[in-house]
C-alpha positions in Angstrom: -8.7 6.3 -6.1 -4.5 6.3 -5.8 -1.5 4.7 -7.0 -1.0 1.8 -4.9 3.1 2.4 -4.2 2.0 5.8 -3.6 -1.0 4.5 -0.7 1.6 2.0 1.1 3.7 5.4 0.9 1.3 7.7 2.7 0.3 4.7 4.9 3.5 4.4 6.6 4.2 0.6 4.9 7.4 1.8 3.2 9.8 4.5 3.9 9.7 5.9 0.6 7.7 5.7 -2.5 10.9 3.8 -4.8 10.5 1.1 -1.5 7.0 0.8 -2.4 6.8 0.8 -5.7 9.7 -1.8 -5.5 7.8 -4.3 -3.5 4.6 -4.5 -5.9 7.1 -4.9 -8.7 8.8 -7.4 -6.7 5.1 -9.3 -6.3 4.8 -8.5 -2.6 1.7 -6.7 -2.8 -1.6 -8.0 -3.8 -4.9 -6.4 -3.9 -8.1 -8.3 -3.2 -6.2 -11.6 -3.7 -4.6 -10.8 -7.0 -1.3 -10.1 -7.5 0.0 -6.4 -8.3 2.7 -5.7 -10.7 2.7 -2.3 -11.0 2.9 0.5 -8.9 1.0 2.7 -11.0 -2.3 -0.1 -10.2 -5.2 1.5 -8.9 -6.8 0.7 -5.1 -9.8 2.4 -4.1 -11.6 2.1 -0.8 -13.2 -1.0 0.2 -9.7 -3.0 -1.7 -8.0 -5.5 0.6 -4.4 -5.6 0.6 -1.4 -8.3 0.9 1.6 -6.8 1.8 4.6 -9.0 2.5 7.6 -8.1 3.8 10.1 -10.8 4.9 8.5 -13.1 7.2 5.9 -10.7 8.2 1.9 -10.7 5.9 0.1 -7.9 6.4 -4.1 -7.8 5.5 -5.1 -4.3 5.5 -8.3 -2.5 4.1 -7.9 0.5 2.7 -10.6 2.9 4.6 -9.2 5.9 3.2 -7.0 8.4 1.4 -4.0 10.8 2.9 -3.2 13.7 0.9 0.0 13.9 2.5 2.3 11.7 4.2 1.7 13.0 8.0 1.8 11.2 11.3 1.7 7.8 12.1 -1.1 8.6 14.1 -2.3 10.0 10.4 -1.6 6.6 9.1 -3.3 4.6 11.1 -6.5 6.3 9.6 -6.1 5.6 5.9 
């Protein structure tokens, strides 16, 4: 399990983690349908995830954890 502003961090969705943790508080993230409010919320593997940003909607499922923020090619795994 992770902080979801700190998964959509290590994932490559935001360039840093204040970004991230902006957008859930903004109410651009959901997780399995519901909406996120803050960043500190927990995602596990299995979760699905909303991510909006602008015009563009996102569904992702979280497969795994980084324990870094590496690669894109990194972040294409998680």
């Amino acid at each position: 399990m992770s902080r979801i502003d700190k998964y959509l961090w290590h994932a490559r969705f935001y360039k840093s983690r204040t970004l991230a943790a902006d957008a859930v508080s903004g109410g651009r993230v959901r997780i399995n349908g519901e909406h996120c409010v803050k960043p500190a919320a927990s995602v596990k593997a299995g979760d699905v995830l909303t991510v909006t940003a602008g015009s563009h909607v996102r569904i992702v499922k979280v497969v795994a954890f980084g324990v870094r923020r590496g690669p894109a090619s990194e972040a294409r795994q998680l």
